[in-house]
C-alpha positions as CSV (number, residue, x, y, z in Angstrom):
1,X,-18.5,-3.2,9.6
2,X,-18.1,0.2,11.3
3,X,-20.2,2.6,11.2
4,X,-19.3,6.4,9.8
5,X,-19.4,8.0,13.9
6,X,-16.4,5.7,14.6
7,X,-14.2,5.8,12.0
8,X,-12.1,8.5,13.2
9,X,-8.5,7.7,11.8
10,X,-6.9,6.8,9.0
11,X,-2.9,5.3,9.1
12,X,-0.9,6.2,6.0
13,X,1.6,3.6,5.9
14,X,4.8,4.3,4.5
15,X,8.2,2.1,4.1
16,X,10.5,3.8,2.6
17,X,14.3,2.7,1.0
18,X,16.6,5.1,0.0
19,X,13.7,8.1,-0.4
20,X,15.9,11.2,0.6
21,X,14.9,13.2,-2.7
22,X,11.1,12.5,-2.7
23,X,10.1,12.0,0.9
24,X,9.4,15.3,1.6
25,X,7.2,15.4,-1.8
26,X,5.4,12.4,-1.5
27,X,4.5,13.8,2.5
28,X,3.7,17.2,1.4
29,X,1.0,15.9,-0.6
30,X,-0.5,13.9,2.1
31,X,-0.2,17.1,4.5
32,X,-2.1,18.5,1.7
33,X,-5.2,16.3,1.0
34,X,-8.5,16.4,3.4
35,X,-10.2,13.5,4.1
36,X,-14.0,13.1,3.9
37,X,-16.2,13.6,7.0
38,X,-12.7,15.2,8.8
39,X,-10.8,11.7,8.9
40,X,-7.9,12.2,11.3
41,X,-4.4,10.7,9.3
42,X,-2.0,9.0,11.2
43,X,1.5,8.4,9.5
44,X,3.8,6.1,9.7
45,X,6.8,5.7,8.1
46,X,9.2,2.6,8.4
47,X,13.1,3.4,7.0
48,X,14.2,0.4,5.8
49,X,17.9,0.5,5.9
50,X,18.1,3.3,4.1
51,X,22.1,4.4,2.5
52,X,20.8,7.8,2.1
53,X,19.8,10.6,4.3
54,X,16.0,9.3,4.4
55,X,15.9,9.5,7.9
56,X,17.5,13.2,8.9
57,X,15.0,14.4,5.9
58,X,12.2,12.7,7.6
59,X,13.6,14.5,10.3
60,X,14.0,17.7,9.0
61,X,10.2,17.4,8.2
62,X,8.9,16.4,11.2
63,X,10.4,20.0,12.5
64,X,9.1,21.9,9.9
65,X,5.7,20.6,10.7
66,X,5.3,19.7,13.8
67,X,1.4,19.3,14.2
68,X,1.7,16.8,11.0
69,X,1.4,13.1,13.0
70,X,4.6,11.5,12.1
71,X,5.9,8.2,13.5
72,X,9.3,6.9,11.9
73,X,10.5,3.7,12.7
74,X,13.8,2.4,11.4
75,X,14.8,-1.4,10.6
76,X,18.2,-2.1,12.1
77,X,19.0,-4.0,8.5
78,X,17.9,-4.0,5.1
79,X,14.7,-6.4,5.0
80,X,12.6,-5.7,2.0
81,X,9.6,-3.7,1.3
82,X,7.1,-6.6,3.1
83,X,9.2,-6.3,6.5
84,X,8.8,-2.4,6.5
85,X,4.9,-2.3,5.9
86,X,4.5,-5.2,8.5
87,X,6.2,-3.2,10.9
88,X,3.8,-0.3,10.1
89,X,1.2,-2.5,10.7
90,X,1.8,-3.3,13.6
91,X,1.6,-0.1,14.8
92,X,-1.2,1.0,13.1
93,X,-3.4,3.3,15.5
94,X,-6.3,3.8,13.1
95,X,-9.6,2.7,12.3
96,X,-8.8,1.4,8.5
97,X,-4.7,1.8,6.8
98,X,-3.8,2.6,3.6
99,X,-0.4,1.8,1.7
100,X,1.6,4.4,0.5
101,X,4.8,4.1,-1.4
102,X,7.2,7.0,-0.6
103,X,8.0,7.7,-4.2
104,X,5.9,9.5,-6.4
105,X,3.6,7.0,-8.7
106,X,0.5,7.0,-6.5
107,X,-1.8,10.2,-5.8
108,X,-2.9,10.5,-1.8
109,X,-5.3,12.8,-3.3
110,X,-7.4,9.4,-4.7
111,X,-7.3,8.5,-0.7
112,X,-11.2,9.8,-0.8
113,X,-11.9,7.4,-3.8
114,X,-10.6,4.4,-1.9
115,X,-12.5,5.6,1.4
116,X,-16.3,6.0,-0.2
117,X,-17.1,2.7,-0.3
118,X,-16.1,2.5,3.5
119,X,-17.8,5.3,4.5
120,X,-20.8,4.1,2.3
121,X,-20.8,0.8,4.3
122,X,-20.1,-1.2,1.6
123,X,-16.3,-2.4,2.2
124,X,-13.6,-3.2,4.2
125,X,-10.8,-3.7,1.7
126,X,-10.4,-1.5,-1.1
127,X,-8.2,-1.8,-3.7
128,X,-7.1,0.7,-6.0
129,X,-6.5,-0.5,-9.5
130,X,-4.4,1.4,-12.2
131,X,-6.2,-0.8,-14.9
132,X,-9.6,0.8,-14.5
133,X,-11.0,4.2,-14.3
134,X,-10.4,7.3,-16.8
135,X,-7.7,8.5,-14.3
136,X,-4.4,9.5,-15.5
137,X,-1.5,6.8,-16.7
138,X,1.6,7.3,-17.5
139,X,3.3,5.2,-20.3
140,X,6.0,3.0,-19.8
141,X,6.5,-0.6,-20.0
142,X,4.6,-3.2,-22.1
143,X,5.9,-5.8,-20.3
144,X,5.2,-4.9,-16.8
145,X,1.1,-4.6,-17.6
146,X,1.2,-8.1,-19.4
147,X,3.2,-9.4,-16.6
148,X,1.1,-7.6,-13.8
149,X,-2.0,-8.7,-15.6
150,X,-0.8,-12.4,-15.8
151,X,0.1,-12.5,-12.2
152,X,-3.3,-10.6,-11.2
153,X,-5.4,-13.7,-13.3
154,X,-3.2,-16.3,-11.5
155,X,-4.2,-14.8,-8.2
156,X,-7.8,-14.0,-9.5
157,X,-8.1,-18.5,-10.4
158,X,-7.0,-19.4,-6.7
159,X,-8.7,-16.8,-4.6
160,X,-11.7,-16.6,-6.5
161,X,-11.5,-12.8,-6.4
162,X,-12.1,-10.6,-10.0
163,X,-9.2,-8.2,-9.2
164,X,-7.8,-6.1,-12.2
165,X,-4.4,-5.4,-10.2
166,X,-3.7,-7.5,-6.9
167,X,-0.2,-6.2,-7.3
168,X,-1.2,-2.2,-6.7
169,X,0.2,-0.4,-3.9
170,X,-3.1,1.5,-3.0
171,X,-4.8,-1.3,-0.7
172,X,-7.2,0.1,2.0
173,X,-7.9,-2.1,4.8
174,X,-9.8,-2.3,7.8
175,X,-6.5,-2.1,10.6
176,X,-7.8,-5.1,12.6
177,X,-8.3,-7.2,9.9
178,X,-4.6,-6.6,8.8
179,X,-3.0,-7.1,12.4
180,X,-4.7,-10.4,12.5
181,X,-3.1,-12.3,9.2
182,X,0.1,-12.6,10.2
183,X,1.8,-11.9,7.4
184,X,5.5,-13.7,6.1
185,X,6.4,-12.1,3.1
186,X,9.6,-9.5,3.4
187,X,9.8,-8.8,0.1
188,X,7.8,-8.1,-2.9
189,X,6.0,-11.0,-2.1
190,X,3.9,-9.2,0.1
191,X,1.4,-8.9,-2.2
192,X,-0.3,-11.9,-3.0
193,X,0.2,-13.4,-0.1
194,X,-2.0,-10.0,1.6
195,X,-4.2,-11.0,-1.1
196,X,-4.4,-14.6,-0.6
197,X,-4.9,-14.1,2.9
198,X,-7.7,-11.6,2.8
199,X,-9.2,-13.5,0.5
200,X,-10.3,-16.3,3.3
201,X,-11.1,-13.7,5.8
202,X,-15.1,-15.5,7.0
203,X,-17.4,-12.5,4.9
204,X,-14.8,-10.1,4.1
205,X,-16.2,-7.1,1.3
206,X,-13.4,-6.5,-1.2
207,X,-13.9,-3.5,-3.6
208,X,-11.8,-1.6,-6.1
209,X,-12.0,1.6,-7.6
210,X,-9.8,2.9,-10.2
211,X,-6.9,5.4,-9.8
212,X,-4.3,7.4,-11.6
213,X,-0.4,5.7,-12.0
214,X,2.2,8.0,-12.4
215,X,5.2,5.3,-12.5
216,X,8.4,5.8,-12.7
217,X,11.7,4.8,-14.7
218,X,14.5,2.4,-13.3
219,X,16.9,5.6,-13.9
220,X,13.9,7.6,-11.3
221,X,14.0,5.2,-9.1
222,X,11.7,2.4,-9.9
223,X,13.0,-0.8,-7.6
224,X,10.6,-3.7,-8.9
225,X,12.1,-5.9,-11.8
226,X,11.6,-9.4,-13.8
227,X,12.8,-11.9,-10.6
228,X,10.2,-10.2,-8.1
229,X,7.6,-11.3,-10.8
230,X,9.1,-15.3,-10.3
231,X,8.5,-14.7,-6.6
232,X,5.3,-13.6,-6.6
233,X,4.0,-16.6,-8.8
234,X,5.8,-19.1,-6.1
235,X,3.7,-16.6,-3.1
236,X,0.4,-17.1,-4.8
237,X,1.3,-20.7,-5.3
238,X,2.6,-21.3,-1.8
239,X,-0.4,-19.2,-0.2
240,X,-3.3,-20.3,-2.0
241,X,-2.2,-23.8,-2.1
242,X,0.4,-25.2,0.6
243,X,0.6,-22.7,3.4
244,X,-3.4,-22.0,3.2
């Protein structure tokens, strides 16, 4: 655990596909929100082969403020979501790291929610779970919250954990523990195998706290459908059972 005096830095983790029209939204709001006890943010943002112009309006950002810590990395080919935020980890600066999609379904203002049970000495994962809380939701598909919840119980029997979404993007995580999983997944995979694998870190605290979810439709963006859910029942199966 680390104690309040050294936790310093947090790293914003962003990968980002084809983000031209939000980017700049999605980082004005991080600009925007103070951390507790005058946190320093770190952010890094991982193109992943975008076809847009995601990386000249990174660019154009990082002129228009340039005291906001910005790091953009690009992938020379299109490798999936996974690929992008292990790149991110890697280099990750900070004390703890935090995901953060570049669209605009998940609130950095909530970063202080995920951070109090740090700070309080409790954690050092924290996820942030649009299935609790009396936060904001926005409406949309039935079939994505049974699906989500079906593949949340299937991690929940192997892992032993009581998770009400292991497939959220908010996960806060202490940074060393991250670097040292070596993590596989390039896809949408990446998240229970994260989870499987934090899951048999030796005395690891795992908390979650409940958040607002304003998600978007497939004609806004939304990227996720029905055959990533088939691939992340084979990653829970292959990292809780055969690649343990």
């Amino acid at each position: 655990m680390k104690s309040i005096q050294t936790f310093q830095t947090l790293s914003i983790l962003i990968p980002a596909y084809n983000e031209e029209k939000t980017i700049h939204l999605i980082l004005d709001k991080v600009r925007a929100v103070s951390l507790v006890n005058e946190i320093k943010k770190e952010v890094i943002i991982v193109n992943d082969c975008s076809k847009d112009n995601t990386i000249e309006a990174v660019e154009r950002y990082k002129v228009q403020y340039p005291d906001f810590p910005i790091q953009l990395y690009s992938q020379e080919v299109n490798k999936g979501k996974g690929a992008a935020i292990h790149k991110a980890i890697e280099k990750a600066t900070g004390d703890y790291l935090i995901i953060q999609d570049a669209d605009l379904e998940y609130d950095p203002e909530e970063y202080n929610d995920l951070l109090k049970p740090v700070i309080s000495g409790f954690a050092d994962v924290v996820y942030g779970s649009r299935f609790m809380g009396g936060n904001p939701h926005r409406i949309l598909f039935y079939w994505h919250s049974i699906g989500n919840k079906f593949l949340t119980g299937l991690s929940n029997m192997f892992t032993n954990l009581n998770l009400t979404d292991m497939e959220t993007c908010y996960k806060l995580i202490r940074t060393d523990i991250a670097q040292s999983l070596q993590l596989k997944e390039q896809r949408f995979g990446f998240e229970p195998e994260l989870t499987a694998k934090l899951s048999r870190v030796k005395n690891i605290r795992i908390y979650e706290v409940g958040i607002s979810y304003y998600g978007r439709t497939y004609e806004e963006g939304k990227k996720i459908g029905w055959r990533d859910g088939f691939r992340a029942i084979y990653c829970i199966l292959k990292y809780n059972i055969f690649s343990k």
